[in-house]
N, CA, C and O atoms as a GROMACS GRO file, in nm:
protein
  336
    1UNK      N    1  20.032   5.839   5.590
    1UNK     CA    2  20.117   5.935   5.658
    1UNK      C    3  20.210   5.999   5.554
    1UNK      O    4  20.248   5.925   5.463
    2UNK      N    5  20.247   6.117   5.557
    2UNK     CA    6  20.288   6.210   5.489
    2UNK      C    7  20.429   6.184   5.504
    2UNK      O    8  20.468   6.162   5.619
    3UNK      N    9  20.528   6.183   5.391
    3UNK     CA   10  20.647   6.128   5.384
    3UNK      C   11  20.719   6.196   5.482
    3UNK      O   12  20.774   6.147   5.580
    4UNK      N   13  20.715   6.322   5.445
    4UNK     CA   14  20.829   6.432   5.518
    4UNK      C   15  20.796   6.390   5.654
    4UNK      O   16  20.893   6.367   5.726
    5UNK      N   17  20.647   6.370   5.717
    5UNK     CA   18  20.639   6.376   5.880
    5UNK      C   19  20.696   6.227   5.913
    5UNK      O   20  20.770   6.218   6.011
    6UNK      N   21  20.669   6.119   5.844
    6UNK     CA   22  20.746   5.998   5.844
    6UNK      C   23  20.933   5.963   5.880
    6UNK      O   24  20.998   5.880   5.943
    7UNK      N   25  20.962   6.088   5.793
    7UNK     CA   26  21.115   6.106   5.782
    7UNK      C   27  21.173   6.195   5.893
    7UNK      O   28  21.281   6.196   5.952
    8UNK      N   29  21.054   6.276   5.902
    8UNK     CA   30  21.096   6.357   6.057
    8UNK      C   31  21.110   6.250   6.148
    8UNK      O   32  21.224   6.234   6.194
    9UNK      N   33  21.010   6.164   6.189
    9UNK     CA   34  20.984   6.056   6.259
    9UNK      C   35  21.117   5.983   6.317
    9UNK      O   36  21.171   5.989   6.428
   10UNK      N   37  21.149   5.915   6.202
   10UNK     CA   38  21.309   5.901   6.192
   10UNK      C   39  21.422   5.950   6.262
   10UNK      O   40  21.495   5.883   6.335
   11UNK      N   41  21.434   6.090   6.230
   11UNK     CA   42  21.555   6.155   6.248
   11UNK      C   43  21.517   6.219   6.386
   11UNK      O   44  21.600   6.286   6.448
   12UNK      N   45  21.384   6.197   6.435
   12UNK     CA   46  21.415   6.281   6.561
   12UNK      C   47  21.465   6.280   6.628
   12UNK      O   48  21.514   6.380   6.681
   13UNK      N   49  21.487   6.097   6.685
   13UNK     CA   50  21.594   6.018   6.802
   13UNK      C   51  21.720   6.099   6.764
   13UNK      O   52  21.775   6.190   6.827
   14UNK      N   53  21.762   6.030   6.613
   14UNK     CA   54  21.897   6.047   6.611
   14UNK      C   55  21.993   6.194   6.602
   14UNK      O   56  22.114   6.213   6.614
   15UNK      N   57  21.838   6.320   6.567
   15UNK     CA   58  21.922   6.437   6.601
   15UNK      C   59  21.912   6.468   6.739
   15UNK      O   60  22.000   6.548   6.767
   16UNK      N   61  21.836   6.436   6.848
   16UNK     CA   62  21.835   6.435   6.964
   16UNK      C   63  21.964   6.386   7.024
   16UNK      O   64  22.035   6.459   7.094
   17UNK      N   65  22.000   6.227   6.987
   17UNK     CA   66  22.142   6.177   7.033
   17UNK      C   67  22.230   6.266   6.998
   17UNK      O   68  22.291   6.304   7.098
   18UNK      N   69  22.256   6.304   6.926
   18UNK     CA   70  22.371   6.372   6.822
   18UNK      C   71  22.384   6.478   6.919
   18UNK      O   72  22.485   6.481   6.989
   19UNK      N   73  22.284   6.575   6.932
   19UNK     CA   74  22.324   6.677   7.013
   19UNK      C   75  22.330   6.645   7.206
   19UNK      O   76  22.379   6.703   7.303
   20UNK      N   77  22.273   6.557   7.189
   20UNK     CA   78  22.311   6.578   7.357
   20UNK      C   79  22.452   6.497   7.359
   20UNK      O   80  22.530   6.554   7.436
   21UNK      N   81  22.505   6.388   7.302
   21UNK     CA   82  22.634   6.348   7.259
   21UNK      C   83  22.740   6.455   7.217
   21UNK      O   84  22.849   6.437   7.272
   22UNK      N   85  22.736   6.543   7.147
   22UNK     CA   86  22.806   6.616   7.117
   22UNK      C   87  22.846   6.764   7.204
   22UNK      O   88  22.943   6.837   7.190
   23UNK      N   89  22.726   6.774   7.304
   23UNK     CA   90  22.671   6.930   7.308
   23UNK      C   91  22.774   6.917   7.472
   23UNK      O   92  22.819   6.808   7.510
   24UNK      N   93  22.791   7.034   7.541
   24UNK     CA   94  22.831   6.996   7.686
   24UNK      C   95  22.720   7.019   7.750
   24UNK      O   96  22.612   7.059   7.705
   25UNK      N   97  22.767   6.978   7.909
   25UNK     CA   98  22.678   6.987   8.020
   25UNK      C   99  22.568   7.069   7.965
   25UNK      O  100  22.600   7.160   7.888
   26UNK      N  101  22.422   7.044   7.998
   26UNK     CA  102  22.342   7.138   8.001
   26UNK      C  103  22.299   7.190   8.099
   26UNK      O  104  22.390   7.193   8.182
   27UNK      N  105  22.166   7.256   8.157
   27UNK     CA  106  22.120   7.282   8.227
   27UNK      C  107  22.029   7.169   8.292
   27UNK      O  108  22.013   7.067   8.226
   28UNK      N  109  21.982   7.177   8.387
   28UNK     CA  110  21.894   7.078   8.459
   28UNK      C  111  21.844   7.033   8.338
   28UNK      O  112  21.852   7.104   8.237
   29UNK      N  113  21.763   6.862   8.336
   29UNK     CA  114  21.695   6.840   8.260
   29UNK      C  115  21.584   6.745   8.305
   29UNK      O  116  21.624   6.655   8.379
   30UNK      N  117  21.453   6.746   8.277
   30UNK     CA  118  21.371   6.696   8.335
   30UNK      C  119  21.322   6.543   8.215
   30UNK      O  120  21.249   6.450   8.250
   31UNK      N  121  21.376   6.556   8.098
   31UNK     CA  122  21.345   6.453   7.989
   31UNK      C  123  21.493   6.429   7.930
   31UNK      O  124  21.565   6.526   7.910
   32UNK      N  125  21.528   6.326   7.909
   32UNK     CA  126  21.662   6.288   7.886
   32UNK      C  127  21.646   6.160   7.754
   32UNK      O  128  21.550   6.088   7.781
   33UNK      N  129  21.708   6.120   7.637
   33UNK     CA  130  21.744   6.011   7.584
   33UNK      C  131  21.760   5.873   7.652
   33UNK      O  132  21.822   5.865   7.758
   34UNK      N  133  21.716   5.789   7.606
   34UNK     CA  134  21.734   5.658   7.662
   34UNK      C  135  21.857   5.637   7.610
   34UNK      O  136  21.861   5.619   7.489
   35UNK      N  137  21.987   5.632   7.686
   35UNK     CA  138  22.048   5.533   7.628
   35UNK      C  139  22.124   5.411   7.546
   35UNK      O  140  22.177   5.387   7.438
   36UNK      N  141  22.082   5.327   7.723
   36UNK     CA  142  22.114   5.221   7.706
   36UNK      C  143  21.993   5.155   7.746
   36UNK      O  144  21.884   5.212   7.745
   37UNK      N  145  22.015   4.994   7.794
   37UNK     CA  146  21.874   4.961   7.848
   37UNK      C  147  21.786   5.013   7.979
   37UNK      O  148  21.675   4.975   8.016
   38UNK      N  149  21.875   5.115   8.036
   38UNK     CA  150  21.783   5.150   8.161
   38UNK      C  151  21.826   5.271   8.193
   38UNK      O  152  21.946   5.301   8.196
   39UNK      N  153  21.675   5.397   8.234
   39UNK     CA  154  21.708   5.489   8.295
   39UNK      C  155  21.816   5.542   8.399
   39UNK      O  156  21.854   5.458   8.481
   40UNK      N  157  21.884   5.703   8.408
   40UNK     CA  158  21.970   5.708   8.497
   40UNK      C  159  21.892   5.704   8.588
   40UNK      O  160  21.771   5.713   8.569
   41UNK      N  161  21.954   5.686   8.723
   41UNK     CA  162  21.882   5.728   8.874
   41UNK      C  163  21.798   5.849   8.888
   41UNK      O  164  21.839   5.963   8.868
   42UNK      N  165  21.676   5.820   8.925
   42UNK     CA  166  21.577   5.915   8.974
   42UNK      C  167  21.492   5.929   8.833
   42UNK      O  168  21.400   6.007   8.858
   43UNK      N  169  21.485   5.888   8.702
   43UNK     CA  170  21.431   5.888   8.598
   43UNK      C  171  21.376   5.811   8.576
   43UNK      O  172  21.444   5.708   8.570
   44UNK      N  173  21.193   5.785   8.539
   44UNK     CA  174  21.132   5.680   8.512
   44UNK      C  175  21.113   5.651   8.331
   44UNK      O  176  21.059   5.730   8.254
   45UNK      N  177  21.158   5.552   8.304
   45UNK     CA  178  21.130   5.496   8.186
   45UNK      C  179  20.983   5.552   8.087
   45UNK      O  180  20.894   5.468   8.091
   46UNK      N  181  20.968   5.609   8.049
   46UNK     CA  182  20.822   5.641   7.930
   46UNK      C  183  20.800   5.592   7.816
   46UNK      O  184  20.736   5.639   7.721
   47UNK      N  185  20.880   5.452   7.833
   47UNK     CA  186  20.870   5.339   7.674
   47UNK      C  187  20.839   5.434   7.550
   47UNK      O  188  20.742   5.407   7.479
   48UNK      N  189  20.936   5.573   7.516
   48UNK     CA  190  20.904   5.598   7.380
   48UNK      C  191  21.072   5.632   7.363
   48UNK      O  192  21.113   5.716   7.283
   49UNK      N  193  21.148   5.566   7.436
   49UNK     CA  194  21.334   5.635   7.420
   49UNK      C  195  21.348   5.701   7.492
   49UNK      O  196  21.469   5.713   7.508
   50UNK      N  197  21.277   5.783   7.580
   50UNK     CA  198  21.296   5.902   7.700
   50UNK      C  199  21.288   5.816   7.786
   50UNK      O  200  21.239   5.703   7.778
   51UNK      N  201  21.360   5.892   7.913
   51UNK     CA  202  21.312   5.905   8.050
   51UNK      C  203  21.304   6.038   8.108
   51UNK      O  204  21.357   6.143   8.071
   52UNK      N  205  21.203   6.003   8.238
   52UNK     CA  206  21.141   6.161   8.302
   52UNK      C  207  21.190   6.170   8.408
   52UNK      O  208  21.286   6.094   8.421
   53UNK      N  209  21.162   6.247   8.514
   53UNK     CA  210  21.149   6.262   8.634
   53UNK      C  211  20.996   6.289   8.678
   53UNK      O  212  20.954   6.320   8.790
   54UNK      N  213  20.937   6.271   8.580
   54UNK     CA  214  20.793   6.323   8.543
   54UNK      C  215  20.766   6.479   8.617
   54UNK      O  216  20.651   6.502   8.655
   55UNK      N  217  20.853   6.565   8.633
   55UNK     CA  218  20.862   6.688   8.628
   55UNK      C  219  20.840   6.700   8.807
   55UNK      O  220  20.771   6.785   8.863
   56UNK      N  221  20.907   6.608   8.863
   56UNK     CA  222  20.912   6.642   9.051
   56UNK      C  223  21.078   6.665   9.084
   56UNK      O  224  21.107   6.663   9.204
   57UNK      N  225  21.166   6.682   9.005
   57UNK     CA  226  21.309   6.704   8.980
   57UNK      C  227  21.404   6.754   8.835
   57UNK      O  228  21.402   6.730   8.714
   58UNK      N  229  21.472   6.825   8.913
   58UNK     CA  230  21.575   6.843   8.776
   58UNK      C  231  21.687   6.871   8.817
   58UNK      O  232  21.725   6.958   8.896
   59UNK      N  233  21.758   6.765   8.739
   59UNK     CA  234  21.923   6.692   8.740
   59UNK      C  235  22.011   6.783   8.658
   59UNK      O  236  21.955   6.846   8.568
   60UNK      N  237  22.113   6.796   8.671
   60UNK     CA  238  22.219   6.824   8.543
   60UNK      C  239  22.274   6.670   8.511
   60UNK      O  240  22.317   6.590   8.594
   61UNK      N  241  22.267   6.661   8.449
   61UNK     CA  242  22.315   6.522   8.335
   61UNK      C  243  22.374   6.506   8.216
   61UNK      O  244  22.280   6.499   8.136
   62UNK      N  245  22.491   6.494   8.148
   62UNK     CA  246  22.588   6.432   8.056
   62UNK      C  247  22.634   6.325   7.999
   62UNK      O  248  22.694   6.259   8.084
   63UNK      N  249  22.637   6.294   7.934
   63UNK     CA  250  22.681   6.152   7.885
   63UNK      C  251  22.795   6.130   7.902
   63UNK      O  252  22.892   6.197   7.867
   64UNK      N  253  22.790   5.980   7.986
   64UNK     CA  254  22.912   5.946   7.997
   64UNK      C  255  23.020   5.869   7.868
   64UNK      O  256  23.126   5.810   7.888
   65UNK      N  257  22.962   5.891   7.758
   65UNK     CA  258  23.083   5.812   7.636
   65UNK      C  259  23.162   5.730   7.715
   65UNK      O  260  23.283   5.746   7.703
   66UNK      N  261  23.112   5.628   7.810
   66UNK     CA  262  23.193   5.544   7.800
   66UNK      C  263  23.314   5.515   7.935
   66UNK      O  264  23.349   5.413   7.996
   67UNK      N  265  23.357   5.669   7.941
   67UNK     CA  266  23.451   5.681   8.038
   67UNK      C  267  23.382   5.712   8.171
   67UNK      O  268  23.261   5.693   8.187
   68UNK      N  269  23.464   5.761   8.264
   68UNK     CA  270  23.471   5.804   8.382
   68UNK      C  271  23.393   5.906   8.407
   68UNK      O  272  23.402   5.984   8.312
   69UNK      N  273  23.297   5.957   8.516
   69UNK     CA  274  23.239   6.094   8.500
   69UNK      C  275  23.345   6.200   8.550
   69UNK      O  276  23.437   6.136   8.602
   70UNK      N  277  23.360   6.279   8.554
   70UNK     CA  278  23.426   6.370   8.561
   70UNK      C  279  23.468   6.423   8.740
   70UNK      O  280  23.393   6.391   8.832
   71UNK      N  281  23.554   6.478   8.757
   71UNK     CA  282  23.574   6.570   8.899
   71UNK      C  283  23.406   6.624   8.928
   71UNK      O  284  23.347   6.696   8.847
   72UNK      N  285  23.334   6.565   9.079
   72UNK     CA  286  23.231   6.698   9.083
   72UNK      C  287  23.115   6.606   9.034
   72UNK      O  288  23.003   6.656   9.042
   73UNK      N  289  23.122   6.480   8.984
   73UNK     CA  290  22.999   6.475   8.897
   73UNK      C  291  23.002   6.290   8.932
   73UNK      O  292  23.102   6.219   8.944
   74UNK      N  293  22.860   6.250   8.941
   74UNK     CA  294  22.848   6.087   9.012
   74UNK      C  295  22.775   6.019   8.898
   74UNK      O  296  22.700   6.085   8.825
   75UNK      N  297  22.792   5.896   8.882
   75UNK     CA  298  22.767   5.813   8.779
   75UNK      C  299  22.632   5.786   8.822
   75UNK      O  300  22.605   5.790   8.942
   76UNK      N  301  22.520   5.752   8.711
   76UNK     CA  302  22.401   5.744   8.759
   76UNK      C  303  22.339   5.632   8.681
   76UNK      O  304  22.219   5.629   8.652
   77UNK      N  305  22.413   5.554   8.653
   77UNK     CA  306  22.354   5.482   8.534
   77UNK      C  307  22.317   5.502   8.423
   77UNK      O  308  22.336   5.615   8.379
   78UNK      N  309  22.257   5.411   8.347
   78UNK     CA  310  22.200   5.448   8.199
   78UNK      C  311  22.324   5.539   8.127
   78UNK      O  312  22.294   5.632   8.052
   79UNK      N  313  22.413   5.518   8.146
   79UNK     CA  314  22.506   5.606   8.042
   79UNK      C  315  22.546   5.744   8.079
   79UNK      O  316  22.628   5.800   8.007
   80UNK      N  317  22.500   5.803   8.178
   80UNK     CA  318  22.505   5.931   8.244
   80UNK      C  319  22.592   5.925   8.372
   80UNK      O  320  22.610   5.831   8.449
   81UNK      N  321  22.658   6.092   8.374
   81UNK     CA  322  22.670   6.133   8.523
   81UNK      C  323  22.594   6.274   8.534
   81UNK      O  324  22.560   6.354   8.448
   82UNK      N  325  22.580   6.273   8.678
   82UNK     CA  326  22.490   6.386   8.701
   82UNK      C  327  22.557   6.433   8.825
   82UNK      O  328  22.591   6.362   8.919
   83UNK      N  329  22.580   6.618   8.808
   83UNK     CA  330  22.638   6.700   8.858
   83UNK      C  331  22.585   6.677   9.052
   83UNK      O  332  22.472   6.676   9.101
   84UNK      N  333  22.718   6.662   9.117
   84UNK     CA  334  22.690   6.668   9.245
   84UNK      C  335  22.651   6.788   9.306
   84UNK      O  336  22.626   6.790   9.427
   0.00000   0.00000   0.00000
């Protein structure tokens, strides 16, 4: 395997975290970051770091860092709240 695609390999999770950590609310999302150990509500696990909805829903979802979800918005597990 070719170094560079190896090193992409790598960094994909962690530029993925980075921006959905950093970024605000997005738009609906039908594929989300794993986490912690378990999908938010309504998202099935795809043992590669994602979870889906396998494309029969789409959530607005944010990371909860930890705290409280916000005015407007319900905790869903896995580290997320998702827009009421």
């Amino acid at each position: 395997m070719p170094v560079a695609r190896r090193l992409q390999q790598l960094i994909q999770p962690f530029t993925a975290a980075l921006l959905l950590a950093s970024a605000q609310p997005a738009l609906a999302q039908r594929v989300v970051p794993k986490i912690g150990s378990i999908c938010p509500l309504g998202y099935v696990d795809l043992f590669n770091g994602n979870c889906s909805t396998l494309g029969l829903m789409s959530y607005t979802l944010m990371p909860t860092d930890g705290e409280a979800c916000l005015e407007g918005w319900m905790n869903v597990g896995g580290g997320y709240c998702r827009k009421k």
